[in-house]
TORSEBA-731540 format. One record per residue (C-alpha): chain; x, y, z. Coordinates in steps of 0.001 Angstrom, whole numbers, plus 500000, padded with zeros to 6 digits. Example, Ala and Ser with C-alpha at 12.3 -4.5 7.8 and 13.67 -1.06 7.14 Angstrom:
  chaine      xx      yy      zz
       A  512300  495500  507800
       A  513670  498940  507140
***
This chain:
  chaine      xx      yy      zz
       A  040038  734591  743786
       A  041083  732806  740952
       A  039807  735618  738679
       A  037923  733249  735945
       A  038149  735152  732684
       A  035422  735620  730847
       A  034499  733256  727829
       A  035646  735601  724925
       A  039037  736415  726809
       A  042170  735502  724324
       A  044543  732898  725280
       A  047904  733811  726539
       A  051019  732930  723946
       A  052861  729797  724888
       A  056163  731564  726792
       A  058025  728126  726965
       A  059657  728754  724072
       A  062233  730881  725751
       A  063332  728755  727911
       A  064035  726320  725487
       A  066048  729387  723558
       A  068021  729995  726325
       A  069029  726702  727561
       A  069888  725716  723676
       A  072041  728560  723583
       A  073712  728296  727584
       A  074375  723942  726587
       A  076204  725460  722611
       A  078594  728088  725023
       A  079531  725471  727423
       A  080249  723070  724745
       A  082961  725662  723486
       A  085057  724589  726020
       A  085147  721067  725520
       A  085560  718240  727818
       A  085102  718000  731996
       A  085002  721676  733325
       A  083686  723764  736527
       A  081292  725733  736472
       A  081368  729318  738300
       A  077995  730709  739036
       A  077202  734043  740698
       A  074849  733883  743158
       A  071819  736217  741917
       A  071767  734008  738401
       A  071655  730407  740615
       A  067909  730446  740750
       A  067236  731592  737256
       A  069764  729372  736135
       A  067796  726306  737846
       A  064517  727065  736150
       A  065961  726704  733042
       A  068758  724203  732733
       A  068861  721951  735990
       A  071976  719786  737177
       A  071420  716590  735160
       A  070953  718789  732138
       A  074551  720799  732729
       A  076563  717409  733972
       A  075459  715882  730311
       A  077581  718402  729257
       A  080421  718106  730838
       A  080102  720475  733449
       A  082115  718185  736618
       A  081067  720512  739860
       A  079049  723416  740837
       A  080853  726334  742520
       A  079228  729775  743949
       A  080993  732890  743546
       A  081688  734451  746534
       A  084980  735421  748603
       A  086547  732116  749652
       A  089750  730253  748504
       A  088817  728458  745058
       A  088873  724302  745800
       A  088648  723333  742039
       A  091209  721220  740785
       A  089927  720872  737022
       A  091834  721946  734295
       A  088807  723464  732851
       A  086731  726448  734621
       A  084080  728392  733221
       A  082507  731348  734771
       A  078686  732316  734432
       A  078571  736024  735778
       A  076522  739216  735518
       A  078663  742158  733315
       A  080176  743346  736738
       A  083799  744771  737897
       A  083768  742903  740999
       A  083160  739818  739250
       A  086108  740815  736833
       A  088498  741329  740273
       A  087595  737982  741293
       A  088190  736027  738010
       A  091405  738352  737447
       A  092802  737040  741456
       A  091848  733503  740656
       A  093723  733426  737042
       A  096508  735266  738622
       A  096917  733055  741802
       A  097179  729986  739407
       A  099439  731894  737263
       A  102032  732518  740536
       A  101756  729015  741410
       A  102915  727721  737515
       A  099330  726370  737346
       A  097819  726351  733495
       A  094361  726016  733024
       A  091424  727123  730231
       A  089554  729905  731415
       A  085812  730837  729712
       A  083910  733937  731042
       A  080079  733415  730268
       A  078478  737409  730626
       A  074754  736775  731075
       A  072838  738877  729406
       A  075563  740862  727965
       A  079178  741948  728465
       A  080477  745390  728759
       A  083342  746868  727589
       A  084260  748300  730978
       A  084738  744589  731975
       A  087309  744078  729024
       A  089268  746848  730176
       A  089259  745413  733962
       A  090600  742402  732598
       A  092829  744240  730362
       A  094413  746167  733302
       A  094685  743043  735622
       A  096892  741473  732713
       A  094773  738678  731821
       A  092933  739555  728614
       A  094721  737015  726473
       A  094369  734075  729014
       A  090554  733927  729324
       A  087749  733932  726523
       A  084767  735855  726622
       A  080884  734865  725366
       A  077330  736654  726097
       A  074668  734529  727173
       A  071953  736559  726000
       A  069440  735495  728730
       A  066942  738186  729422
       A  063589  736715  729308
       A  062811  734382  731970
       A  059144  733055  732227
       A  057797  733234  736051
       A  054613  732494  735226
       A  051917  731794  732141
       A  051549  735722  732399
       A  054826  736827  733984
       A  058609  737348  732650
       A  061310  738901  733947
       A  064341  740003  732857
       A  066099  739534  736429
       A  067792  743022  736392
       A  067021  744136  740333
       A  069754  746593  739309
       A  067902  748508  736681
       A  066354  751000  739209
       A  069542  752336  741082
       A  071937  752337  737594
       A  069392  754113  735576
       A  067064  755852  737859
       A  069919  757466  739999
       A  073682  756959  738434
       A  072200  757314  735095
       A  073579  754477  733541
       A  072001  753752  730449
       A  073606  750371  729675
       A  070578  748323  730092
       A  068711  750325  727354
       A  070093  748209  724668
       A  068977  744822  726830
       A  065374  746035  726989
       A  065577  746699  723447
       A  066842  743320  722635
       A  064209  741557  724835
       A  061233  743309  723046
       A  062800  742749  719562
       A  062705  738874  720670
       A  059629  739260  721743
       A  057984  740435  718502
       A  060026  738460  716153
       A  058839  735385  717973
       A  055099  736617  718737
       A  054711  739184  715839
       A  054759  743114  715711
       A  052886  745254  718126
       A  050143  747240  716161
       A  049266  749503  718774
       A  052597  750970  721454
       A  052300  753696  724327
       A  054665  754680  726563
       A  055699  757241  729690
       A  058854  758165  730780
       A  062553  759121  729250
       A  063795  755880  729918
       A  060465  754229  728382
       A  061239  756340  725232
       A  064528  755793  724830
       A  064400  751718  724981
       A  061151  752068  722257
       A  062976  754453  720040
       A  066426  751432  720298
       A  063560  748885  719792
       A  062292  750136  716772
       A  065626  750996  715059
       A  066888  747377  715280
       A  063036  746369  713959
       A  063745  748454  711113
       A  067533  747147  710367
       A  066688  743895  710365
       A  063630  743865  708155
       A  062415  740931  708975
       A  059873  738683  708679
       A  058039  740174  711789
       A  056117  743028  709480
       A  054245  740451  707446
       A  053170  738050  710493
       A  049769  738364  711982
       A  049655  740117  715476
       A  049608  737841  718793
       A  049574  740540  720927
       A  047606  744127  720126
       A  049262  746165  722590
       A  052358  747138  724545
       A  052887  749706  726710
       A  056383  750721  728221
       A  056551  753175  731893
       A  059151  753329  733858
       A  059635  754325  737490
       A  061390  757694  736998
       A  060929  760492  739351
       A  058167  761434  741446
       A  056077  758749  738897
       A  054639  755949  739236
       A  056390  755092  742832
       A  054208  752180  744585
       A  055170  752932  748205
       A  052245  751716  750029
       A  052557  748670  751886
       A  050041  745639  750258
       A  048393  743338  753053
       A  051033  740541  753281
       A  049355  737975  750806
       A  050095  735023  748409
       A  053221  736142  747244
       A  054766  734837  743383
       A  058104  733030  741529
       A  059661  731388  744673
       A  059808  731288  748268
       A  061506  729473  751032
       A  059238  727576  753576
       A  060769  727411  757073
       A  060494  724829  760009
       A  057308  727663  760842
       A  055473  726536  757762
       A  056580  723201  756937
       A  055961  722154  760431
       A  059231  719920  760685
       A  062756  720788  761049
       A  063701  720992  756954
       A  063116  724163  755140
       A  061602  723909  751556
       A  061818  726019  748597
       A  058662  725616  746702
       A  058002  727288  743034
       A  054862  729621  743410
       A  053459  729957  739961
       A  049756  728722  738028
       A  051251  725077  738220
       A  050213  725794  741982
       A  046725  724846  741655
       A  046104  726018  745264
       A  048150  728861  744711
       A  046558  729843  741671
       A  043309  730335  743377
       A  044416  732789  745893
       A  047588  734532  744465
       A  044724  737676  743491
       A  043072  737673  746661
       A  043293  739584  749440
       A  044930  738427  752657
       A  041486  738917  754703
       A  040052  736375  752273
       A  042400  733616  752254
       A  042554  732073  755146
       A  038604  731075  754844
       A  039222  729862  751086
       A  041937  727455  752120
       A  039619  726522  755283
       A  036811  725490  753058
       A  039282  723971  750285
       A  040479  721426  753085
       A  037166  720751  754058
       A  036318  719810  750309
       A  039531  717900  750615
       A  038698  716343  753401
       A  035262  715387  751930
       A  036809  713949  748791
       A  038888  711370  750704
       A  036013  710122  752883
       A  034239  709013  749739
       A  036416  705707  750306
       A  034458  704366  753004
       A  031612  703276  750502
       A  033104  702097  747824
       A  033373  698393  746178
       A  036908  697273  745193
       A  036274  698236  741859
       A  036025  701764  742335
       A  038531  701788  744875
       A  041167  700568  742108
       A  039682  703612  740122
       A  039975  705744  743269
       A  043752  704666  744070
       A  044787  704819  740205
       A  043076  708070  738952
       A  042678  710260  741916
       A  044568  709604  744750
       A  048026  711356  743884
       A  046201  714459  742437
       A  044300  714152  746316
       A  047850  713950  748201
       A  049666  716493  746509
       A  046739  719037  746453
       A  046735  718232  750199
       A  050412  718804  750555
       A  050073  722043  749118
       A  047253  722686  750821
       A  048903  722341  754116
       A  052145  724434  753369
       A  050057  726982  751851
       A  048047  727269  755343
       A  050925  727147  757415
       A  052467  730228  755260
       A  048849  732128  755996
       A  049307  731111  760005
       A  052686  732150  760004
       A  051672  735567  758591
       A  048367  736046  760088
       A  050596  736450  763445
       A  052129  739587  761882
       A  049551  740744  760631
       A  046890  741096  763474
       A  049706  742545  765310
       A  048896  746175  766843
       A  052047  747725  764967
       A  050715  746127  761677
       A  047316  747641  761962
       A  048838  751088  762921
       A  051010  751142  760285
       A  048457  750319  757358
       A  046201  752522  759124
       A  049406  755726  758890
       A  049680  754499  755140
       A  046174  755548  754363
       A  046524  758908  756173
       A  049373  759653  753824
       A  047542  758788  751272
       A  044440  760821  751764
       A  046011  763635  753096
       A  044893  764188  756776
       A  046349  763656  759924
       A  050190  764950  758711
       A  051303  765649  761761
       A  050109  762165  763054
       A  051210  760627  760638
       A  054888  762080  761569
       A  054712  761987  764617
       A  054151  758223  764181
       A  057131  757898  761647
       A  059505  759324  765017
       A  058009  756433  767282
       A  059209  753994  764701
       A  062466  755512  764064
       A  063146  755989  768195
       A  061627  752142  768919
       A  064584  750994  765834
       A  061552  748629  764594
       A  063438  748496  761029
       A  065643  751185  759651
       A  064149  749597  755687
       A  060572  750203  757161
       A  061009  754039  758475
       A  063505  755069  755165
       A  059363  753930  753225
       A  057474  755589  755775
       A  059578  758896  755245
       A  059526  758717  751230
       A  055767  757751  751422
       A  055303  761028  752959
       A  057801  763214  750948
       A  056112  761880  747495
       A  052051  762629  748920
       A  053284  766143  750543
       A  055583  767084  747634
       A  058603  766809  749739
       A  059326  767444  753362
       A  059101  771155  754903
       A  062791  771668  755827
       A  062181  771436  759962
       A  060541  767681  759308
       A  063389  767009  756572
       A  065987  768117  759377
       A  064420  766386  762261
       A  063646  763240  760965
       A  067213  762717  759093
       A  068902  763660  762643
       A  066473  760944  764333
       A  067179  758272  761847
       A  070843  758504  761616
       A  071107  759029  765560
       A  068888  755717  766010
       A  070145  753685  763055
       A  073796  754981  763048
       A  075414  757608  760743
       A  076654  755200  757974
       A  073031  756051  756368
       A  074219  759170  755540
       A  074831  758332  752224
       A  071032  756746  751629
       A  070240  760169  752621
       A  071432  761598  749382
       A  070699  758341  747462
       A  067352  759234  748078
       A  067134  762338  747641
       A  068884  761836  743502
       A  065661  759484  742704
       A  063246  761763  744048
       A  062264  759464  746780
       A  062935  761667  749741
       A  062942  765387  749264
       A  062945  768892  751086
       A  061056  771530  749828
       A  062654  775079  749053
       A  063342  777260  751626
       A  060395  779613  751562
       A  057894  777508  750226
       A  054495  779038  751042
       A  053656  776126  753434
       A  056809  777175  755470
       A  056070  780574  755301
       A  052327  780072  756633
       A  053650  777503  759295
       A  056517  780218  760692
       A  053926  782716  761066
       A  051459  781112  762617
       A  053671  779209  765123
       A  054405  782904  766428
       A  050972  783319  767713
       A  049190  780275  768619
       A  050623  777369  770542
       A  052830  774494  768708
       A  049845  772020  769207
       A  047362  774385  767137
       A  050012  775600  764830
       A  050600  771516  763677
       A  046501  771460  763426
       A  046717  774857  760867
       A  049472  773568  759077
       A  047550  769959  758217
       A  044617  772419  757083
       A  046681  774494  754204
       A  048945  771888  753315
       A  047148  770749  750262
       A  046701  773948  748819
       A  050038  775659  750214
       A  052067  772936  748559
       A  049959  772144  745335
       A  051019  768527  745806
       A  051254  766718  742432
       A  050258  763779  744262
       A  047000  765142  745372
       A  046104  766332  741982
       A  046967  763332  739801
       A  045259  761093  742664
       A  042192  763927  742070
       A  042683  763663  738900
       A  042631  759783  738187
       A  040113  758794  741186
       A  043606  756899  742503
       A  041787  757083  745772
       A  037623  755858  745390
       A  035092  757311  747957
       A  033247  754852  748810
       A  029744  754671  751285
       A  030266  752626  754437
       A  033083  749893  754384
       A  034739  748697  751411
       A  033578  745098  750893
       A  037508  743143  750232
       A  035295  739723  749211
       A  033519  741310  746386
       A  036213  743897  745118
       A  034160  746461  742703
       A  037486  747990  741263
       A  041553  747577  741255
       A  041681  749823  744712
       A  041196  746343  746539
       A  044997  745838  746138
       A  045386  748628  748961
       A  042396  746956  751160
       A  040218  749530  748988
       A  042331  752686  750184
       A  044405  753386  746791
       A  044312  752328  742881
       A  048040  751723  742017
       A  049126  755156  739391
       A  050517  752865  736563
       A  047380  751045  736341
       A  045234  753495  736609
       A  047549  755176  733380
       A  046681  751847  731618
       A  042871  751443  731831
       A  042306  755063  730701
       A  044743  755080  727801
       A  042883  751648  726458
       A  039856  753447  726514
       A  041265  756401  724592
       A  043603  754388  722462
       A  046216  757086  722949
       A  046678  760005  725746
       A  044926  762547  724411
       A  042385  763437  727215
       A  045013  762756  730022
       A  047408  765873  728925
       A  047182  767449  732548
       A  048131  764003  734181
       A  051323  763287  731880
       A  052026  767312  732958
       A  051954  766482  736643
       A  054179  763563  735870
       A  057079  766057  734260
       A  056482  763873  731194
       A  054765  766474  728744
       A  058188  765132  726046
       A  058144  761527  726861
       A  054642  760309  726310
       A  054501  758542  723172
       A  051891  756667  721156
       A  052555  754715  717765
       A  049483  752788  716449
       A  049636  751121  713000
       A  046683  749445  710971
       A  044713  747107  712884
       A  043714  745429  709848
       A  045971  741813  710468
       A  045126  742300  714236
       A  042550  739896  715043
       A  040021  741169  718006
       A  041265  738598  720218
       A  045140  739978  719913
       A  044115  743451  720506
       A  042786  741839  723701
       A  046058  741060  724646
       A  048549  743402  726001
       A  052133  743417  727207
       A  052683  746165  730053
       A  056759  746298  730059
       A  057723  747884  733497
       A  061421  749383  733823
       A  062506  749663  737054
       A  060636  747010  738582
       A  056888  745997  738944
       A  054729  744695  742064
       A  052668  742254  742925
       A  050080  744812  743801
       A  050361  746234  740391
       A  050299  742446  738814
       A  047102  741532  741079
       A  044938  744998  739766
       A  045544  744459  736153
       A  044743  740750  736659
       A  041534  742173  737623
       A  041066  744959  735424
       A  041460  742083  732572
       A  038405  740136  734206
       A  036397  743031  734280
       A  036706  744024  730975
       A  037896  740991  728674
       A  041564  741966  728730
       A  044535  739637  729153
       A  048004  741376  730806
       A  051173  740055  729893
       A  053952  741696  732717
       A  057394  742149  731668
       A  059351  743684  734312
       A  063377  744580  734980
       A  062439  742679  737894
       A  059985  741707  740517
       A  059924  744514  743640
       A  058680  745955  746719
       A  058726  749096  748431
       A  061399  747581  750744
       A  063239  746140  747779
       A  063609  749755  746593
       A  064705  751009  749531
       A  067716  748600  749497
       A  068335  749607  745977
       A  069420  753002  747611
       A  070921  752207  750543
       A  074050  752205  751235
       A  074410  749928  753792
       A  074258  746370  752913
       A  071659  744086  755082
***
């Protein structure tokens, strides 16, 4: 499902340009240090780092060898290192050993510390107290917009959601702020801005004061892009749990011996460069493995036009279609190796009873099931990430755990997976993720009574019945409330999607973009007062709309959804299709590109 926009639909902006931004301004910091040097690179910047300046590029300027850094002795023997590092006090500790070890041995050397995207003060005092402060020099490489994709950037903070959402640490406020004020000086203002959440509101409120220092030449340029909305992932809102179908996935991936079907491994770029990708990266799994069957057979068809042709067309043939035929086919086949390789996951038994728990959570019935199904899983070990989801799935639908679940299912976990977790426990538990309700809640109360007079089997039947209304689940009300789960007549046809619940194999409309259709339609949140309520946001939903008069109607067509805290491909895929259905183009910039199991390593505490 390629998703073919419709005729009127505006064209996206030309993101390009910030690459070339940020290599210009990575090749004038290296040349500060002049002459042959080594260049330090931590490992979480490596691939970013390749998309935008590659090897040939850095070794024109001088930079002699590549090193990674990571806890082994330091081989380098240049005179000259430089060090490209995220603002970090481990990273600090490392630099600090290396400059001190040299300075032990009598060794002098040039030392250049390259912060990307911006260096913290904290990290000068780290340096300070480990007595080399004077012997290094310090630069920002203010890299924070990194294009994945014609509709995709990302700012490549995975750390966002743990620093802000549970320590609190507001340092990467002033980052988003930057990024957006890039943004609009290079693409023009923003006539029309909405936004949910504290976080959301603080980075606008930073955006618009360094719009208004600068004064700039942004206020009299024409709109590109009519709309930008800012959420962020705070708690109990706008939490995407729920497991999508394994499909196409996006930015890069790794191809093993499985897929490549030899004994090399290949990383291959997944973006709309991809033509195979590109028609399939929206669709869902069930679908795809019958598109690519029918694109080889096209393929297929397309090379067996040879057999009839004169030696005139052949030379035609072999000149203008043949290497557009072979790498479409070479795509093709890793592309189809990557849908056998998960198809075998996916029809297995535990796959289908998992997806099938997922929806039970998310509709409400079966509770007791549903938990009872969450023990199997912890007492079979199948994967501590995958029962830690399963658990906060069903804290955030039920409003939190009754205390005897909370209790059980902690002991379970830590006794199966090992008591280190203890800590993830309470991790959770900060960010809202995993919660016990109050002693005495009214669904306790009801459950302790009853258990007294009817058997434990019948009790756990009662308890499902008044847990809705014992509870008042905010869940249940904002998914009332917003039609986040769509009743539909007979079985929900995945080929022909009919709205953005197809994401969730039709069981679920992701919250955040269910938020965004029905603010476009109101232009503002007025109408939607009892859903920002449920969210605990009644102070931090925000709308600012200016004159429309130098918007055109093709730039208020165009919107940039900025996600803090991380944004998924689910979420990407549904406003891909809201924008086909109703003439729309999305723009996604995101802290980073997540999953539900990527947020549950964000709070654990023990290191895969």
């Amino acid at each position: 499902m390629a998703f073919p926009h419709r005729p009127d639909a505006p064209e996206l902006p030309d993101f390009s340009m910030l690459k070339r931004l940020a290599r210009d301004q990575l090749i004038y910091l290296l040349e500060q240090l002049p002459g042959k040097k080594d260049l330090f690179i931590e490992p979480d910047l490596m691939s970013p780092l390749d998309r935008i300046a590659s090897v040939s590029i850095l070794k024109q300027h001088e930079v002699d060898k590549l090193y990674k850094v990571e806890n082994k002795p330091v081989l380098s023997t240049n005179e000259q290192l430089c060090f490209l590092v995220r603002p970090r006090i481990k990273n600090m500790r490392y630099i600090a050993n290396l400059v001190n070890a040299d300075k032990s041995a009598g060794r002098t050397r040039k030392y250049k510390v390259i912060f990307s995207p911006q260096k913290f003060y904290a990290c000068e005092m780290v340096l300070e107290e480990e007595g080399i402060y004077g012997d290094v020099s310090c630069d920002e490489w203010a890299f924070s917009l990194l294009p994945l994709d014609v509709d995709l950037l990302s700012m490549e903070l995975p750390e966002f959601f743990r620093d802000y959402f549970l320590e609190g640490d507001q340092r990467w406020i002033n980052t988003v702020a930057q990024a957006l004020h890039l943004l609009s000086t290079l693409y023009g203002p923003f006539p029309n801005s909405y936004g949910i959440g504290r976080c959301a509101k603080m980075s606008y409120e930073l955006w618009r004061t360094l719009e208004e220092e600068e004064e700039s030449e942004t206020k009299s340029r024409r709109p590109e892009i009519g709309h930008i909305f800012l959420l962020d992932r705070g708690k109990k809102r706008l939490r995407e749990l729920p497991n999508r179908p394994p499909s196409a996935l996006q930015g890069s991936v790794d191809f093993g011996p499985e897929v490549t079907s030899s004994e090399k491994s290949l990383k291959v770029l997944l973006n709309a460069d991809d033509k195979v990708f590109s028609e399939i990266r929206n669709e869902h799994f069930s679908n795809v493995f019958g598109f690519l069957s029918q694109k080889a057979r096209n393929l297929q068809a397309q090379y067996d036009r040879r057999r009839g042709m004169d030696i005139k067309q052949m030379k035609n043939f072999v000149s203008q279609e043949l290497k557009g035929l072979k790498q479409e086919h070479r795509l093709l086949s890793l592309h189809i190796g990557a849908c056998e390789s998960i198809m075998k996951k996916k029809t297995k038994q535990d796959f289908q009873e998992l997806i099938k728990t997922e929806h039970a959570l998310l509709e409400g019935f079966n509770i007791r099931e549903s938990t009872s199904y969450i023990e199997e899983h912890i007492d079979r070990q199948v994967s501590p990430i995958e029962s830690l989801r399963l658990m906060c799935l069903l804290s955030i639908t039920e409003n939190g755990l009754i205390p005897k679940d909370y209790r059980s299912l902690k002991t379970q976990y830590l006794q199966s997976y090992g008591p280190e977790h203890l800590l993830t426990f309470s991790n959770l538990r900060g960010a809202g993720l995993l919660t016990e309700q109050a002693p005495g809640d009214t669904l306790t109360a009801v459950e302790s009574k009853v258990s007294k007079l009817v058997t434990d089997k019948a009790a756990g039947k009662i308890t499902d019945a008044f847990s809705s209304l014992a509870k008042r689940s905010n869940f249940r009300a904002i998914s009332k409330k917003l039609n986040l789960i769509p009743r539909v007549d007979g079985e929900y046809d995945l080929k022909v999607p009919r709205d953005m619940a197809y994401v969730f194999s039709g069981a679920y409309v992701p919250l955040s973009c269910r938020i965004i259709e029905q603010v476009l339609e109101r232009r503002s949140w007025q109408g939607l007062e009892e859903v920002v309520r449920l969210l605990n946001c009644s102070e931090c939903a925000f709308t600012d709309t200016t004159k429309e008069d130098r918007a055109s109607s093709e730039s208020l067509r165009l919107i940039l959804v900025v996600f803090l805290g991380g944004c998924t491909f689910s979420e990407i895929s549904a406003l891909r299709f809201l924008g086909r259905e109703k003439g729309y183009r999305f723009i996604f910039l995101t802290t980073a590109v997540t999953n539900s199991a990527r947020l549950m390593e964000a709070m654990s505490e023990v290191k895969t």
